[in-house]
C-alpha positions in Angstrom: 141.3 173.6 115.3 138.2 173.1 116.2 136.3 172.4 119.7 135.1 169.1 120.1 132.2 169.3 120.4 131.5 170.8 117.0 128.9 168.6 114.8 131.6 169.4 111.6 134.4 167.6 113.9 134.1 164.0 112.1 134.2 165.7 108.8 137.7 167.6 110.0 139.0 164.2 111.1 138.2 162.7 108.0 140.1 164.9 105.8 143.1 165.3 107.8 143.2 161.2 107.5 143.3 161.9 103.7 146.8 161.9 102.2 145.0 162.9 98.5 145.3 166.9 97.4 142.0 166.7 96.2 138.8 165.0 97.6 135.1 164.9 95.8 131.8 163.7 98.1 128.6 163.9 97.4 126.5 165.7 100.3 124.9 162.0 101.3 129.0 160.5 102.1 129.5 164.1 104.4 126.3 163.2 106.5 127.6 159.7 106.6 130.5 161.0 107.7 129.5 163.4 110.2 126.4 161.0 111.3 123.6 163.8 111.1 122.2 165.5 108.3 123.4 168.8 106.5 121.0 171.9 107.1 118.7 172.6 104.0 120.8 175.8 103.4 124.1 173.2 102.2 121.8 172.1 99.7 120.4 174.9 97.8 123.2 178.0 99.1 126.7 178.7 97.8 127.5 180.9 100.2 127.2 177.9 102.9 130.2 176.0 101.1 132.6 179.2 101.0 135.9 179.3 102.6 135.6 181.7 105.5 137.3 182.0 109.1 134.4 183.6 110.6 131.8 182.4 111.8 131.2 179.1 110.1 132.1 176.1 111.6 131.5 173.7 108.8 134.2 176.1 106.9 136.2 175.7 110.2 136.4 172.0 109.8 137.5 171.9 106.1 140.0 174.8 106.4 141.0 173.3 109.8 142.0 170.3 107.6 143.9 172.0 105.5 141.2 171.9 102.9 139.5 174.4 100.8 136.0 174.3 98.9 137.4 174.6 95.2 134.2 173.3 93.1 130.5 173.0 93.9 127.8 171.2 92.0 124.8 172.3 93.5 122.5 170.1 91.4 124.8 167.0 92.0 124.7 167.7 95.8 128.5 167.1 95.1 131.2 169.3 96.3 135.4 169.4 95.8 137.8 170.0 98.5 141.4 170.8 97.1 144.7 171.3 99.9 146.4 174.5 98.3 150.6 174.0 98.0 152.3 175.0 101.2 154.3 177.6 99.1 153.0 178.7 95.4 155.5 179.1 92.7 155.6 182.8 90.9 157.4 184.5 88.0 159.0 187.8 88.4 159.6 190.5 85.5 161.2 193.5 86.3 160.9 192.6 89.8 157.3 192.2 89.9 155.3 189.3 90.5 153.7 188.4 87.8 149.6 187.5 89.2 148.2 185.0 87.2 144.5 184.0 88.1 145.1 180.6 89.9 147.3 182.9 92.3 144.8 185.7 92.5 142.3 183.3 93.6 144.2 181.3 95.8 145.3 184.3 97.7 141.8 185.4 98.2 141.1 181.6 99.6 144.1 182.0 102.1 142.5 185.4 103.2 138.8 183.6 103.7 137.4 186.5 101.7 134.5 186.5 98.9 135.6 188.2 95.4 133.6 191.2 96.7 135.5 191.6 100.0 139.2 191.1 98.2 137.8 193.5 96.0 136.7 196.0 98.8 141.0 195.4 100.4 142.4 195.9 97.0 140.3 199.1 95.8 138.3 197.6 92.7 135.9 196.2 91.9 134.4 192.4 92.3 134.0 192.1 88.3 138.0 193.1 88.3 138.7 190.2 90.9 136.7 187.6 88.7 138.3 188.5 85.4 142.0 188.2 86.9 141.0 184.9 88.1 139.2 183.7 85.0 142.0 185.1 83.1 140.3 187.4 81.3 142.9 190.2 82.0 145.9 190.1 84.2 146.7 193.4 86.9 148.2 196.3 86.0 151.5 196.7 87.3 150.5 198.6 89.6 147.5 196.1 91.1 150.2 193.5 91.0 152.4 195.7 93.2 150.1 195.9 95.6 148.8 192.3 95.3 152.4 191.3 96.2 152.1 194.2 99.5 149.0 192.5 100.4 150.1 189.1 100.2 153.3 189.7 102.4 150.6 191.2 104.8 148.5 188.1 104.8 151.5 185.6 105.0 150.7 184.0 101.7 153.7 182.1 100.7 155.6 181.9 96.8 158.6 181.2 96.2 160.2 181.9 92.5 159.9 179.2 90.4 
């Protein structure tokens, strides 16, 4: 939650009153919203829109929501926020969970890390994290043994579907 005082406060209260999974605004509807402009850095850096628990308040304020940055359109001054399921729904072979990208990804979100930090707590490296969530390939049994580990560890929560 976040203190009141917090300049991102009326855009957290105006996505918990949403009841929609997904909500698109363009950058001018969140300074409506929040009643002040957004620094020059929301406009031309990705890295200001990314989901992270530290240290960001505007990320505070979306996540806080229950929200998560899922597309950005820089050019568009448009951005995405999507509420992630309470519990994801997964496929087991041989006992496994089988990783697919959307789950990869949405894991990573739930931690707040970048593709470069999951890949720094998993042991590869940030190209492997983007190709298991484009689907280009999907982890070795192994990786998706100790996706599974570090899921548990994080509270991430799936269910078999």
């Amino acid at each position: 939650m976040m203190k009141g005082g917090s300049k991102y406060q009326p855009l957290q209260t105006f996505l918990q009153g949403s009841d929609r999974t997904q909500v698109t605004l363009t950058f001018d509807e969140i300074e409506a919203v929040m009643g002040i402009p957004l620094p020059a850095s929301a406009r031309t850096q990705r890295a200001w829109w990314s989901n992270r628990s530290k240290g960001a308040l505007q990320a505070i304020a979306w996540m806080g929501a229950g929200y998560l940055v899922k597309e950005l359109d820089l050019a568009r001054e448009q951005v995405t926020f999507h509420k992630p399921p309470e519990v994801y729904k997964v496929q087991r072979v041989d006992d496994v969970v089988q990783w697919n990208g959307e789950l990869i990804r949405a894991l990573r979100l739930h931690m707040g890390l970048t593709q470069s930090a999951m890949a720094k707590e998993l042991g590869v490296r940030q190209q492997t994290v983007s190709e298991w969530e484009k689907g280009v390939y999907v982890p070795t049994k192994a990786s998706a043994k100790y996706l599974t580990l570090v899921a548990e560890k994080a509270n991430f929560k799936y269910e078999e579907s």
